[in-house]
N, C-alpha and C positions, 0 to 999 in steps of 0.2 A: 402404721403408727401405733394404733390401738395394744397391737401385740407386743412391740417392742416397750410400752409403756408399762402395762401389766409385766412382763417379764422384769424389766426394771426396778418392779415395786415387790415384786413376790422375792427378788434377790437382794433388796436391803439391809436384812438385816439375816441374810446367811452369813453360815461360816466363810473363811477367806481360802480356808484350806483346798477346797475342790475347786481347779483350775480350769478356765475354760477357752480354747484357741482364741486367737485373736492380739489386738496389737495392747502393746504394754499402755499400762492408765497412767496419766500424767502422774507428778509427784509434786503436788504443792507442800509450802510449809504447814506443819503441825505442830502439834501441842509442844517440840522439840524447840523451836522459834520463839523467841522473846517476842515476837511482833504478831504471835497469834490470836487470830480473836474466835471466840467459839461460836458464837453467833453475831457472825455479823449480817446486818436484814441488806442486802442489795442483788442487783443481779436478779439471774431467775428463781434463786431463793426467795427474793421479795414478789418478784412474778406470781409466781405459782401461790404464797401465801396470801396473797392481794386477790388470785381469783376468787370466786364462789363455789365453792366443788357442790354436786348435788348428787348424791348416792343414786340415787335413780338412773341418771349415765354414766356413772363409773361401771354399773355394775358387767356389762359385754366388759370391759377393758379388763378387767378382774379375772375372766375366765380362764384365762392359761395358768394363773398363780393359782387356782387349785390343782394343778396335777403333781405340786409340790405344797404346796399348804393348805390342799384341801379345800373345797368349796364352798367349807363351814371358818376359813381362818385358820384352823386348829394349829396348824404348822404337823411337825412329830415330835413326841414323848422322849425319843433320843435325843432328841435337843440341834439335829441336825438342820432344821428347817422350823424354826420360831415360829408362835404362836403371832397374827399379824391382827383377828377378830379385835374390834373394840380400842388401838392403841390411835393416838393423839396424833390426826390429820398434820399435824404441825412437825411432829416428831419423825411420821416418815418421809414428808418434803424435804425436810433436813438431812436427812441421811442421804438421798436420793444425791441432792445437790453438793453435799461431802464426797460422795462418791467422783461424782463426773468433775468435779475439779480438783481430783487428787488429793481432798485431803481425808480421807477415809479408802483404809487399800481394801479391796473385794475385787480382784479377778475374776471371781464367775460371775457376778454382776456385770462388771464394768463394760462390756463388751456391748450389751443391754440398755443401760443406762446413755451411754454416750451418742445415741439413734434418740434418745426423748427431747424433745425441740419445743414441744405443746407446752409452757406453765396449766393451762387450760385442762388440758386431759388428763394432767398430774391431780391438779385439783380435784377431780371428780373421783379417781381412783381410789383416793388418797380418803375421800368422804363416804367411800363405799364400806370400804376398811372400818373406817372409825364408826361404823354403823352397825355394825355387826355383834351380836351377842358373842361373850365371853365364854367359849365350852370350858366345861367342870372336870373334863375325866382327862386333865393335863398330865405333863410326864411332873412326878413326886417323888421328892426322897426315899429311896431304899435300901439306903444304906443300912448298917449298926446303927442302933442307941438310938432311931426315928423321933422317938418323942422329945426326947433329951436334946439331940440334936436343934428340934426345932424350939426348943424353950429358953434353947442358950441363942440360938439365932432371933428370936424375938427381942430380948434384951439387948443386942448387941445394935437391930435393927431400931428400937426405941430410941434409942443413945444417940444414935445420928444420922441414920438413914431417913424419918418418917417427917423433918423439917419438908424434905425436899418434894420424897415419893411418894405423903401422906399418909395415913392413918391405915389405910385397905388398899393401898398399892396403885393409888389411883393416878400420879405423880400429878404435872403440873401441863397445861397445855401451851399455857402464854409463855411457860419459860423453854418449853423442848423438854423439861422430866418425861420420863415415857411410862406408860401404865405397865406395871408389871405384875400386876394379879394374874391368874391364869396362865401364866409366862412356865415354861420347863424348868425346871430345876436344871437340868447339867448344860440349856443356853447359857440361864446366868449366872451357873457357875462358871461357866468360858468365858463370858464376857466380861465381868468382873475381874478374873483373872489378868486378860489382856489387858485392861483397863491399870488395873495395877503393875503390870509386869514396864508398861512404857508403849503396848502395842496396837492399840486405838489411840492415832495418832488426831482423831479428831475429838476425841474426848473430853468433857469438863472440868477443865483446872478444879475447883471445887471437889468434884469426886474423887480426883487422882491425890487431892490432898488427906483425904478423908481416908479415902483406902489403901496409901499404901504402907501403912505401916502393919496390915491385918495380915496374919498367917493363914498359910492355905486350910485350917483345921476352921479358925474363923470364917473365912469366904464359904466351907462348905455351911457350918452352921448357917448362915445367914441365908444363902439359897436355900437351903431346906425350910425357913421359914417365908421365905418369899413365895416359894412355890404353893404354899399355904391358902396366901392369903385369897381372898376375892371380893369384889366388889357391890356393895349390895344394887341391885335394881341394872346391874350391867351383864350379870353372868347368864348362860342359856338356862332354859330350865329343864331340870329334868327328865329324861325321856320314860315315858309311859310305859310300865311292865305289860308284856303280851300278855294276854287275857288266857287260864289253862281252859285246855277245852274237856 
């Protein structure tokens, strides 16, 4: 159980692209439906948000999600596998529970996710996560015009992003905002993207209202300042120059 949870938890918030055997994921309604609702608390989603997760035994359940996001959270720099260190215990229950009843499509999850039975183990997992320092040496804009890029993306991110995501990227935990300091630039450039295009099907009316009228030149600005930002008293510190001999 233990593994099939962590594997669960370490696939939430991948890409949808890499496919993996097994039988098709249900298809509940989405954001597509008049009658959807983006967070509704019942179910195991309320289960598992009702437990007590306590880092301390999530942390075994955790161990197979670093051999794809690393033992430190970090995810990877290509944005292939997100940054999971430090984001809102609440945030990745949600996704978890989006996933396994169809309304968020992940294929290489889902397979994973659909074997998680415990609200209980989820919880602890899920507290391991949000326990974890924020590493600094994330994947960053590198494109042309970096600076430029990220000073139009600040502005743009003032204007209407920082109600929701806050000041330092810290979002919201009681609402499901998810923390995106430390977060890749080219994840949330993809996820944004999908988010606008119609293709996060479990996504916040609210964002989709906000985002989609932005141009892909906009979404890049805007992740290059997200990738920016970080949060004080949450990020890892530092690692120590070796000493020359």
């Amino acid at each position: 159980m233990k593994k099939f949870l962590a594997m669960a938890i370490a696939a939430a918030l991948i890409p949808t692209t890499a496919v993996m055997a097994g039988p098709p994921a249900p298809k509940a309604h989405g954001i597509e439906s008049k009658d959807y609702q983006w967070a509704k608390m019942e179910g195991e989603l309320k289960a598992a948000l009702d437990a007590k997760g306590d880092p301390k035994s999530g942390e075994e359940g955790y161990e197979i999600c670093g051999a794809c996001h690393l033992p430190s959270g970090a995810g990877r720099p290509d944005g292939t596998f997100p940054q999971l260190a430090g984001q809102h215990t609440t945030v990745l229950i949600k996704q978890m529970a989006d996933i396994r009843m169809g309304m968020r499509d992940n294929p290489t999850m889902y397979p994973f996710a659909k074997e998680l039975v415990d609200p209980q183990e989820l919880a602890h997992v899920a507290a391991y996560i949000q326990n974890l320092c924020i590493p600094i040496d994330h994947g960053k804009y590198e494109g042309p015009d970096a600076t430029l890029q990220v000073t139009k993306g600040k502005e743009l991110y003032e204007k209407q992003c920082v109600e929701c995501h806050g000041k330092n990227g810290e979002g919201d935990k009681a609402k499901f905002y998810p923390v995106i300091a430390g977060q890749h630039y080219k994840y949330l450039l993809r996820q944004m993207t999908e988010i606008r295009d119609g293709h996060r099907r479990n996504a916040n009316p609210d964002m989709v209202k906000i985002i989609k009228p932005y141009t892909n030149d906009q979404l890049v600005a805007i992740s290059a300042y997200q990738a920016s930002m970080s949060m004080p008293g949450a990020m890892c510190k530092p690692k120590a120059k070796a000493k020359k001999k």
